[in-house]
C-alpha positions as CSV (number, residue, x, y, z in Angstrom):
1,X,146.8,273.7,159.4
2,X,146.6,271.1,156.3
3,X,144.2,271.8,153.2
4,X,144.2,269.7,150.7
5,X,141.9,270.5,147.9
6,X,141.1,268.7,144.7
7,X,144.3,266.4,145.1
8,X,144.7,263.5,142.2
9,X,147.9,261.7,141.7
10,X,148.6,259.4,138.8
11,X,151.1,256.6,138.3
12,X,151.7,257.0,134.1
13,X,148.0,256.2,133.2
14,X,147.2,254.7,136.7
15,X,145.0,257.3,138.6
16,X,145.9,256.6,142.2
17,X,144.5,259.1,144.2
18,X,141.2,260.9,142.8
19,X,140.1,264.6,143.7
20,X,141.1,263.6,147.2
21,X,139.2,266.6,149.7
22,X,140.1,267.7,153.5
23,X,141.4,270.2,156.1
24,X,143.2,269.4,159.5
25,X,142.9,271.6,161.8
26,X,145.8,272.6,164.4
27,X,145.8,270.2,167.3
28,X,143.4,267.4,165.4
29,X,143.8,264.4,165.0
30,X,142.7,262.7,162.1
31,X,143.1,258.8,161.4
32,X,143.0,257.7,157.7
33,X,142.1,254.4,157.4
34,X,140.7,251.7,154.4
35,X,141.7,248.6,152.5
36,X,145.1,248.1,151.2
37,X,145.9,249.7,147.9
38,X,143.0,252.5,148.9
39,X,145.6,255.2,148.5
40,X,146.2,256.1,152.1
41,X,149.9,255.8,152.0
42,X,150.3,258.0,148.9
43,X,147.9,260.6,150.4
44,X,149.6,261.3,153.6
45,X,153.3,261.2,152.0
46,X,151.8,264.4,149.2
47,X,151.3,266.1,152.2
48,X,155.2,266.7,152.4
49,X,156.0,266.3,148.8
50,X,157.5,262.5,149.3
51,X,154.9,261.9,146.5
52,X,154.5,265.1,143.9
53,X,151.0,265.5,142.9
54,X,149.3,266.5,139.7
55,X,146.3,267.9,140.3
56,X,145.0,269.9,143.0
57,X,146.5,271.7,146.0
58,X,148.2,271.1,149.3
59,X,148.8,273.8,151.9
60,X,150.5,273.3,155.0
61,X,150.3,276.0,157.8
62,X,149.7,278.5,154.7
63,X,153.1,277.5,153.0
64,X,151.5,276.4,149.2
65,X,153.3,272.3,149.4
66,X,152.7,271.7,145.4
67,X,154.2,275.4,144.9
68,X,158.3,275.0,143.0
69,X,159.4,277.6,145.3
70,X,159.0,276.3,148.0
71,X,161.8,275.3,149.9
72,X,160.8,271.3,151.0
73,X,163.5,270.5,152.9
74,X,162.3,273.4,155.3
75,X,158.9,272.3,155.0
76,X,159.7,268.9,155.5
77,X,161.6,269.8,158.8
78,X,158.5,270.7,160.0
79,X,156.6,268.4,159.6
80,X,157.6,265.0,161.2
81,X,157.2,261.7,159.4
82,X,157.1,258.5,160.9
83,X,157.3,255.5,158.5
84,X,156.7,252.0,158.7
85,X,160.2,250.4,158.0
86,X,161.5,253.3,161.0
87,X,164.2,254.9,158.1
88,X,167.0,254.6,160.8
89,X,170.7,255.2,159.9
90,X,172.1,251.7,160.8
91,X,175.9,253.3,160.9
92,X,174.8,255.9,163.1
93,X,174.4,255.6,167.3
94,X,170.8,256.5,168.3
95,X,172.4,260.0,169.7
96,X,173.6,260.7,166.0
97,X,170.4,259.3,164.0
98,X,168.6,262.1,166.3
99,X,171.0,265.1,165.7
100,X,171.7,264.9,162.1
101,X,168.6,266.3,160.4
102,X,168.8,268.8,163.2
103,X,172.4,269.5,162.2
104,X,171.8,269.7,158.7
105,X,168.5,271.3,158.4
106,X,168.1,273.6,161.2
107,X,171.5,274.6,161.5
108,X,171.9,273.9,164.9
109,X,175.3,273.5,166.6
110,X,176.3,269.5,167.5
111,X,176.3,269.8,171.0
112,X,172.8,271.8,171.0
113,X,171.2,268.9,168.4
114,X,172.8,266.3,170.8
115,X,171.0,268.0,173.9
116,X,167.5,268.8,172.4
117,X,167.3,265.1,170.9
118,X,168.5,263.2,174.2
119,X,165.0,265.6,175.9
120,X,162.9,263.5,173.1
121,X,164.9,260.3,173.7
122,X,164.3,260.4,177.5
123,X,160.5,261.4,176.6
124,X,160.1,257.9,174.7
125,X,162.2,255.8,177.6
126,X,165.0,255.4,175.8
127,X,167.3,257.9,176.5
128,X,170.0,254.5,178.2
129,X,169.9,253.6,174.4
130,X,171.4,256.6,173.3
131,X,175.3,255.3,172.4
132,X,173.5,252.0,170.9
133,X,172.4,251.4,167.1
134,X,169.4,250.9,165.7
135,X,170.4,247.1,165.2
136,X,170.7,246.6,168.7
137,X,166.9,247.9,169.9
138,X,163.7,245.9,169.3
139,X,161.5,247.0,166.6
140,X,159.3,248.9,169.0
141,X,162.2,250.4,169.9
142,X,163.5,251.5,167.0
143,X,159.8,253.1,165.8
144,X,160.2,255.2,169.3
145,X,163.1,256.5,168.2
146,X,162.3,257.4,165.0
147,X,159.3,259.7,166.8
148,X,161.4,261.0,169.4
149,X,163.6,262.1,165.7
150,X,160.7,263.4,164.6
151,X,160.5,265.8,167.3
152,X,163.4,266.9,167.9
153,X,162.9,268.8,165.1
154,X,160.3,271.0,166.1
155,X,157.1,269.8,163.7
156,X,153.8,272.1,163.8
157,X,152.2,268.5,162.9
158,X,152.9,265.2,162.8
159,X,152.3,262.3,159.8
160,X,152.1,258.6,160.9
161,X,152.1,256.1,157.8
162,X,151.5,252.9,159.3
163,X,153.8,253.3,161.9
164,X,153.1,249.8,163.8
165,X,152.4,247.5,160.9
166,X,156.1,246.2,160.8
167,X,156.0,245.4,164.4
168,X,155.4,242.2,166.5
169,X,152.0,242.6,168.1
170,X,153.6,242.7,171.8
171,X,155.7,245.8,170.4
172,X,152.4,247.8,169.0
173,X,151.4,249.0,172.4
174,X,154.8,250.4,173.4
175,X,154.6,253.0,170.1
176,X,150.7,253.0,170.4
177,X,151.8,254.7,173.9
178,X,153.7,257.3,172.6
179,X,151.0,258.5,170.0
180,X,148.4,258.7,172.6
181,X,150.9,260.5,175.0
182,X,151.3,263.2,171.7
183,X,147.6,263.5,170.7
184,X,146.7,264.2,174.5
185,X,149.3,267.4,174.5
186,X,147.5,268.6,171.5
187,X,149.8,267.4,168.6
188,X,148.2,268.0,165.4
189,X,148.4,264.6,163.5
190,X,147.7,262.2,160.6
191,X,147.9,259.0,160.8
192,X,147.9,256.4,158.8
193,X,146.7,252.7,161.0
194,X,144.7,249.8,161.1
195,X,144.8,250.5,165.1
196,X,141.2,250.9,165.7
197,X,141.6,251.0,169.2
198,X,144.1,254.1,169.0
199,X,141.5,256.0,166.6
200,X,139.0,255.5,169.1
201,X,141.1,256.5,171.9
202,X,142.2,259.3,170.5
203,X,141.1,260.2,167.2
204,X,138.6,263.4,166.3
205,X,137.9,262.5,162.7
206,X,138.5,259.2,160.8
207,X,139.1,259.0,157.0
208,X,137.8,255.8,155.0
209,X,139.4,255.7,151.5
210,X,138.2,253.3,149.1
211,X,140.1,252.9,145.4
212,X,141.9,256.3,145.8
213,X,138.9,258.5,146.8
214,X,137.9,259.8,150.2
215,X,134.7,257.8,150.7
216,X,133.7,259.2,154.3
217,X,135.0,261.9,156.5
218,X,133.3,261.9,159.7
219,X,133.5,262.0,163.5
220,X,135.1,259.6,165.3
221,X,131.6,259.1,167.5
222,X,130.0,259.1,163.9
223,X,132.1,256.6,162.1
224,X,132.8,253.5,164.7
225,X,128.6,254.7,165.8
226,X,127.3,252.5,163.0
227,X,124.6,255.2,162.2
228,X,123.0,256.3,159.2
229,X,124.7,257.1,155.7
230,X,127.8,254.8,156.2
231,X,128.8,253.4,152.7
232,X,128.6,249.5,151.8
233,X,132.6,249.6,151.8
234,X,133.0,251.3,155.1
235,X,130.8,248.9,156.4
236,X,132.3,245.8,155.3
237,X,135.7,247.2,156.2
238,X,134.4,248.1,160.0
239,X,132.7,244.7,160.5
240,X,135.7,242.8,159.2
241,X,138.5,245.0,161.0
242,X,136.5,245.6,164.5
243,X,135.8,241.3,164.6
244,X,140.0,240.8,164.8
């Protein structure tokens, strides 16, 4: 479902991502993980164009991402995003922040877009939220919303960058629920986390990046298994990550 081949991305002279290498399959799930600055951010947001890329290629469900014609708003509906900081409208009810994209993207009528998000709403437990903003709802809150968002769009895959790094530790759990719930019904997704737990749970490959290069992509069994051909920095990044 998500080939990316050959990808490098510069900043000016800065070379942040380098000849970056790997296909998701539909229904995977595929954790991307690594110290910060490694590059994992910027590699999961090429994936729908948030960050343009200038070298390589990026398909997505056979639609060519890195191609000018293509239409990215379309794409981009597609594929859901969830990010860190949640991206809510703060002027818009939770209702609203659901139905817009849906609105202006998909073309759907209001009261359709109003009916399809409240499903997702209720799916995440918050569907008594709905006339609230997002400046009324925990932070946990406010990151299940932004899923449910997600959804109610329709994606053929999912993209998770970081999605419960901005949230109080009791909150994680509440999200981390959510993803699981996804992955189980087959979701294809990438996610960005430090959640080690959720990778083992529920993860099929893991990603270690390292300075901007894919340094391993294994099994999940393979990678937390401590077996042969693990690099030094995967290692220290493991020991130090799994001892929290």
């Amino acid at each position: 479902m998500i080939r990316l081949e050959n990808v490098s991305k510069y900043y000016g002279s800065f070379k942040v991502l380098s000849d970056c290498s790997a296909s998701i399959g539909k229904g995977e799930v595929v954790v991307i993980c690594g110290p910060s600055g490694s590059g994992k951010s910027t590699l999961i947001k090429t994936i729908n164009a948030l960050e343009p890329i200038q070298q390589g290629s990026i398909t997505v469900d056979d639609i060519q991402v890195n191609d000018r014609a293509t239409n990215l708003p379309r794409l981009r509906s597609r594929v859901g995003m969830v990010f860190q900081h949640f991206e809510l409208f703060p002027h818009l009810s939770i209702a609203d922040n659901l139905a817009l994209a849906q609105i202006k993207v998909l073309g759907r009528g209001k009261e359709q877009a109003h009916a399809h998000g409240m499903k997702y709403l209720e799916r995440v437990g918050l569907k008594a939220h709905a006339a609230k903003y997002p400046g009324q709802l925990s932070g946990g809150q406010q990151q299940r919303v932004a899923i449910a968002r997600a959804l109610a769009m329709d994606p053929i895959c999912m993209l998770f960058d970081e999605p419960t790094s901005a949230l109080d530790p009791e909150m994680v759990n509440e999200v981390l629920d959510v993803m699981v719930e996804l992955a189980q019904e087959g979701m294809t997704m990438v996610c960005v986390t430090h959640e080690m737990g959720f990778a083992r749970k529920v993860a099929h490959r893991v990603i270690f990046m390292d300075q901007g290069s894919i340094v391993e992509d294994r099994s999940k069994d393979d990678f937390f298994g401590g077996g042969s051909g693990h690099s030094e920095r995967s290692r220290q990044f493991l020991s130090k990550i799994l001892s929290h």
